[in-house]
N, CA and C atoms as an extended XYZ file, in Angstrom:
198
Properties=species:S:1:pos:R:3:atomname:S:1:resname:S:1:resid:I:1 pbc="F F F"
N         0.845       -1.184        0.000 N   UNK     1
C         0.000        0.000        0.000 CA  UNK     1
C         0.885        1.241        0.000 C   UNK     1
N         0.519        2.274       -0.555 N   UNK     2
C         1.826        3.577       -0.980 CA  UNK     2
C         1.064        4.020        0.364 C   UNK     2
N         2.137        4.774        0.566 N   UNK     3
C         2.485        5.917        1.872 CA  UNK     3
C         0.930        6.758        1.576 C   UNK     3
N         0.198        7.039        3.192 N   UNK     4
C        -0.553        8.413        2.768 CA  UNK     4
C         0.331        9.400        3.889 C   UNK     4
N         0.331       10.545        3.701 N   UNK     5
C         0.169       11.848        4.227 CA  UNK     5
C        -1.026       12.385        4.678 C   UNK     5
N        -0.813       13.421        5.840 N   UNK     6
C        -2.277       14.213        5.872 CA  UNK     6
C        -1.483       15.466        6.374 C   UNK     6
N        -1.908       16.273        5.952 N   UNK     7
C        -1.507       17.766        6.235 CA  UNK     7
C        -3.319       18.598        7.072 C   UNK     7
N        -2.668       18.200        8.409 N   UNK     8
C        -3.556       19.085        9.311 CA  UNK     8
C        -2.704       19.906       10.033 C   UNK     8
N        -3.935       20.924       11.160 N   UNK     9
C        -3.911       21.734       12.123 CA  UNK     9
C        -4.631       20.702       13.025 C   UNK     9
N        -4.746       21.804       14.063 N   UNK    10
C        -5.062       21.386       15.537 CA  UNK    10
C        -6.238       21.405       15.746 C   UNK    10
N        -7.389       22.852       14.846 N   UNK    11
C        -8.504       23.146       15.079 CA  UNK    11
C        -9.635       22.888       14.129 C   UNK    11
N        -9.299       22.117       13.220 N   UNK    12
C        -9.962       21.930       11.893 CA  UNK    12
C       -10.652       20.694       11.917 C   UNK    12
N       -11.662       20.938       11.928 N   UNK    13
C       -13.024       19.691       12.087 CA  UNK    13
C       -13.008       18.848       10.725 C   UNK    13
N       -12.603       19.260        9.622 N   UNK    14
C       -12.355       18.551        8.010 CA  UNK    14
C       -11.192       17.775        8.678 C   UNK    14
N        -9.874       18.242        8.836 N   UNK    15
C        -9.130       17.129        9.705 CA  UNK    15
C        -9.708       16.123       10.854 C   UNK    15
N       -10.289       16.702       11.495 N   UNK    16
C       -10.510       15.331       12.286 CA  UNK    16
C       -11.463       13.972       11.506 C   UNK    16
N       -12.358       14.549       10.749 N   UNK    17
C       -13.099       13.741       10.458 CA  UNK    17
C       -12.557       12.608        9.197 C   UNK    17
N       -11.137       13.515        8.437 N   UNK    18
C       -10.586       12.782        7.847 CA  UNK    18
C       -10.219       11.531        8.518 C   UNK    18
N        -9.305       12.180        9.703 N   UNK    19
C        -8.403       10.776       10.401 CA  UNK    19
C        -9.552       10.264       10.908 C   UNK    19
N       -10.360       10.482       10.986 N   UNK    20
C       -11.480        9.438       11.399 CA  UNK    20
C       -11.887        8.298       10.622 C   UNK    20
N       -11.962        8.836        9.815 N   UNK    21
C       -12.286        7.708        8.219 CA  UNK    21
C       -10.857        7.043        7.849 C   UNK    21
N        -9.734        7.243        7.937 N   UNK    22
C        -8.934        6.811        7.627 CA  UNK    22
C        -8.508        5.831        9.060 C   UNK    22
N        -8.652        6.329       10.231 N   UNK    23
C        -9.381        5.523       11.366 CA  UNK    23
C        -9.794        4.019       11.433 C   UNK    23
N       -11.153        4.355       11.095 N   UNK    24
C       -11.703        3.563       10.940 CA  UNK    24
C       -11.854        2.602        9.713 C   UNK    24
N       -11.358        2.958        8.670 N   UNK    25
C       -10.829        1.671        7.768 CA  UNK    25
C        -9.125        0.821        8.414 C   UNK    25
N        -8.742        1.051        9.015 N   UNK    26
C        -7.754        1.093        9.538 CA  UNK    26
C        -6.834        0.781        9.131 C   UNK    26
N        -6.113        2.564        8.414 N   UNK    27
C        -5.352        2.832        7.552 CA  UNK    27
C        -4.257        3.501        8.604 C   UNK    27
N        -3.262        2.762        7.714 N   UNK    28
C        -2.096        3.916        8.607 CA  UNK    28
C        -1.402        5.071        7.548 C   UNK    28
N        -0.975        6.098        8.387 N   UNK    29
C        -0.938        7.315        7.760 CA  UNK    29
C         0.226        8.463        8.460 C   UNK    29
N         0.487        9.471        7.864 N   UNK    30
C         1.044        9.691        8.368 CA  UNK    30
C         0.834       11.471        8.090 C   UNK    30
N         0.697       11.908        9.950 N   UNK    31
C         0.404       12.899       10.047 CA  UNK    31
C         1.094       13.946       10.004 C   UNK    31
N         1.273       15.247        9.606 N   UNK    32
C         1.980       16.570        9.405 CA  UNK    32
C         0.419       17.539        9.643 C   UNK    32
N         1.310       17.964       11.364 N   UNK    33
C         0.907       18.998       12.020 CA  UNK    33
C         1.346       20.120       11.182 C   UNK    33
N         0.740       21.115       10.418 N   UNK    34
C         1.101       22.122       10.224 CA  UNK    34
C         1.250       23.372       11.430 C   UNK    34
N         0.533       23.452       12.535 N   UNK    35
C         0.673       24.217       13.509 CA  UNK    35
C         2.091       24.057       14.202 C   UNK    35
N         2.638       22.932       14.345 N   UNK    36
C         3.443       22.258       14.939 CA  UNK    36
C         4.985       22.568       14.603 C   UNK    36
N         5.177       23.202       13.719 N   UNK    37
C         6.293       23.636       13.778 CA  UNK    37
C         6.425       24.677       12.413 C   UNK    37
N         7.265       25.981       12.471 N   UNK    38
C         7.385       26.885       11.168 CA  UNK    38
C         7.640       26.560       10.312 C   UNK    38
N         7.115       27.310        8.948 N   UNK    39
C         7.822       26.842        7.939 CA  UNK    39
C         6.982       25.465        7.315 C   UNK    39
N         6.323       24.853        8.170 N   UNK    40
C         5.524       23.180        7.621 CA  UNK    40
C         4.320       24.072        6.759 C   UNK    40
N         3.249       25.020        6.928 N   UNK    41
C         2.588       25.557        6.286 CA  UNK    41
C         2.923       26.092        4.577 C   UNK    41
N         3.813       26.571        4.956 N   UNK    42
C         4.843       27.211        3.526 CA  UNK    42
C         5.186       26.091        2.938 C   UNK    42
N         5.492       24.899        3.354 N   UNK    43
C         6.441       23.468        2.564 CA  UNK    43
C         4.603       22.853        1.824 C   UNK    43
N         3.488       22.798        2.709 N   UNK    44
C         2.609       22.321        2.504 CA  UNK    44
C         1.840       23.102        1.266 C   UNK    44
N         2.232       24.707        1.013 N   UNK    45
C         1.779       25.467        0.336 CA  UNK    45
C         2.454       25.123       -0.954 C   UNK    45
N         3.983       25.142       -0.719 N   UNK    46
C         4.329       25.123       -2.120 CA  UNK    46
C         4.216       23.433       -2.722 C   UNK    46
N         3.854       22.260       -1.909 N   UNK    47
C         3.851       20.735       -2.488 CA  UNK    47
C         2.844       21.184       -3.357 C   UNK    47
N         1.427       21.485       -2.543 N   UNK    48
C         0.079       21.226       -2.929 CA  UNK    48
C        -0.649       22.715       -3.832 C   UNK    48
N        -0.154       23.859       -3.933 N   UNK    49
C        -0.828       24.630       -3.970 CA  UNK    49
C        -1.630       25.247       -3.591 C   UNK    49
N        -1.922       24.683       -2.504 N   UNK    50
C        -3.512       25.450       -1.293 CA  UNK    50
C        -2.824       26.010       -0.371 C   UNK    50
N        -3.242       26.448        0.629 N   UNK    51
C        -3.318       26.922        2.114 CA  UNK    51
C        -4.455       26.578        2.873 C   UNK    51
N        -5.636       25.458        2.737 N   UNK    52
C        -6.135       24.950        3.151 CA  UNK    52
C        -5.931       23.474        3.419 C   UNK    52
N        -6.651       22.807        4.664 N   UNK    53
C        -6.346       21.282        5.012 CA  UNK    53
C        -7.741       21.603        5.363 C   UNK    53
N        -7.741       19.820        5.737 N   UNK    54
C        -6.793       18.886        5.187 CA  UNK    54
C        -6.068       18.660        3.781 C   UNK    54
N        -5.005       18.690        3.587 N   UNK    55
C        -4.177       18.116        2.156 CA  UNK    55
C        -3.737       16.681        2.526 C   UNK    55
N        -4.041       15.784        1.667 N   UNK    56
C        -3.702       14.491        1.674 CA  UNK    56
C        -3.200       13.733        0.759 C   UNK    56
N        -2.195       13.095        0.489 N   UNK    57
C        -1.498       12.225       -0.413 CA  UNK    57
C        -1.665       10.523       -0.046 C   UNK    57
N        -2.100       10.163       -1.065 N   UNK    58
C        -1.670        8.425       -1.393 CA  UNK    58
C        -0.694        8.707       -2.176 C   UNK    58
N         0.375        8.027       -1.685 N   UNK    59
C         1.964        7.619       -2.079 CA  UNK    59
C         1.873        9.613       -3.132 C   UNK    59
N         1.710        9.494       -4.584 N   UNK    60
C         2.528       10.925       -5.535 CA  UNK    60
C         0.884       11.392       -5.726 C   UNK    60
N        -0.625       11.003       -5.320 N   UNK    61
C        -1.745       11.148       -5.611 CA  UNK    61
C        -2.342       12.382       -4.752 C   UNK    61
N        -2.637       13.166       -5.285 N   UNK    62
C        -2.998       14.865       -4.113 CA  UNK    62
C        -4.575       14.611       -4.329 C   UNK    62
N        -5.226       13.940       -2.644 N   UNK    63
C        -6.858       13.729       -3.247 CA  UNK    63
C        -6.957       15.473       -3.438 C   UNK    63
N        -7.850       15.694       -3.971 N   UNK    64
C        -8.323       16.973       -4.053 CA  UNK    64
C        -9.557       17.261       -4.498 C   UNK    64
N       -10.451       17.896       -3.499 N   UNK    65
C       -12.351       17.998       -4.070 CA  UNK    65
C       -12.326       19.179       -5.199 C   UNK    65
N       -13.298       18.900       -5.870 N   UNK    66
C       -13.332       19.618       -6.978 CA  UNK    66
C       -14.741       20.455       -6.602 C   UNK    66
């Protein structure tokens, strides 16, 4: 199974409910606090193009709602 990512904060209810679902299929994953340290927001901005999260990757795959 390729690597996922999740690019959250601390206060964001779309994040929790992600790791919830990813949770409960019981997927492992791997989390990036953007609050959590400088500079992770800016790295997350320039991978993905947003400034919103959740941002999430399967293995090189950016889900993204349309």
């Amino acid at each position: 199974m390729p690597e996922i990512q999740i690019y959250t904060t601390n206060i964001c209810p779309y994040c929790m409910i992600a790791k919830r679902l990813l949770d409960k299929k019981g997927v492992h994953y791997t989390e990036i606090n953007v609050d959590s340290e400088p500079g992770l927001r800016e790295e997350m901005m320039r991978k993905t193009n947003r400034r919103t999260v959740p941002q999430i990757y399967i293995g090189d795959y950016h889900v993204r709602r349309f």
